[in-house]
C-alpha positions as CSV (number, residue, x, y, z in Angstrom):
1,X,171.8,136.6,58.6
2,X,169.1,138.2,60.7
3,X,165.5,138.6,61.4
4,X,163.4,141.8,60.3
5,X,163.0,142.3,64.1
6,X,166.4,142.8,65.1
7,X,167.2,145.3,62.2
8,X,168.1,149.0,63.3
9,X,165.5,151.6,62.2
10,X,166.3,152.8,58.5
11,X,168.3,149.1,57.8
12,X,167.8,147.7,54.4
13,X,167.7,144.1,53.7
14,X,166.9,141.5,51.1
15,X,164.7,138.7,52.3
16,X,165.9,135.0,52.4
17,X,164.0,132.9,53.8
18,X,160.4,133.0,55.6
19,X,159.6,130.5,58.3
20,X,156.0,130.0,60.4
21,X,152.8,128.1,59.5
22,X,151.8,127.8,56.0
23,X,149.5,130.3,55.8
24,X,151.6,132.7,57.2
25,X,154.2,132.3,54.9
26,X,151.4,132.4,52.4
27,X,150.2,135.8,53.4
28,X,153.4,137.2,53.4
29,X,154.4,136.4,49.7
30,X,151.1,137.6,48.9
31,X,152.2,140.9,50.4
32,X,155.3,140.8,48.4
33,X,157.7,139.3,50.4
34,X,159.4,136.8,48.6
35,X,163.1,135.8,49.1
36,X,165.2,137.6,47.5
37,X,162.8,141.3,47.6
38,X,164.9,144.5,48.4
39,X,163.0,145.4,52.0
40,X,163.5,148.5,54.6
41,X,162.5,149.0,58.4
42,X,161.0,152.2,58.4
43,X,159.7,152.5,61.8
44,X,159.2,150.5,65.1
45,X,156.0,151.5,67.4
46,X,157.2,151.0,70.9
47,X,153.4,150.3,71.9
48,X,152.2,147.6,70.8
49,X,155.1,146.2,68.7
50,X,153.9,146.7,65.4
51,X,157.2,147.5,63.0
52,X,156.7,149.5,59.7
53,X,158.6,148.2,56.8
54,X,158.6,149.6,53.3
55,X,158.1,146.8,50.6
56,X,158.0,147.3,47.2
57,X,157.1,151.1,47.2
58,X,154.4,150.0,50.1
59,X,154.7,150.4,53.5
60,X,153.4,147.2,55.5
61,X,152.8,146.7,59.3
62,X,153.5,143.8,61.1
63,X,154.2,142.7,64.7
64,X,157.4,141.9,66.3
65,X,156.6,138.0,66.4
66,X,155.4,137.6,62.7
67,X,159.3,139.7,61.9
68,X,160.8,137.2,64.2
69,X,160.3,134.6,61.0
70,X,161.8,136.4,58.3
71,X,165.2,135.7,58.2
72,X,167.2,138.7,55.8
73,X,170.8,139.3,54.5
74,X,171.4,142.8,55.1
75,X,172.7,145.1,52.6
């Protein structure tokens, strides 16, 4: 197990679990990340630490602390 943030550049992963506040977790599922979705790290920004990751067809944007609570199973 790992978190989206410590995944290598062009790692997939299937989520499994999502930690954080409420409506975090919330906002996230509403995004598509539920456990057990197929997810890839696209790209990391070294400014600003914003990581790209491609979601059911969609590419989403997120910082490195809101990756830091999605725990995946790497594939």
């Amino acid at each position: 197990m790992t978190c989206l943030s410590d995944l290598p550049v062009g790692a997939r992963a299937r989520v499994v679990e999502i930690g954080g506040e409420r409506n975090f977790r919330r906002r996230l599922m509403e995004l598509g990340l539920l456990p057990g979705t197929p997810v890839r790290l696209v790209r990391k920004a070294d400014i600003g630490g914003i990581l790209e990751v491609e979601v059911r067809g969609c590419h989403l944007s997120l910082r490195q602390a809101e990756a830091r609570h999605l725990v995946l199973q790497p594939s």
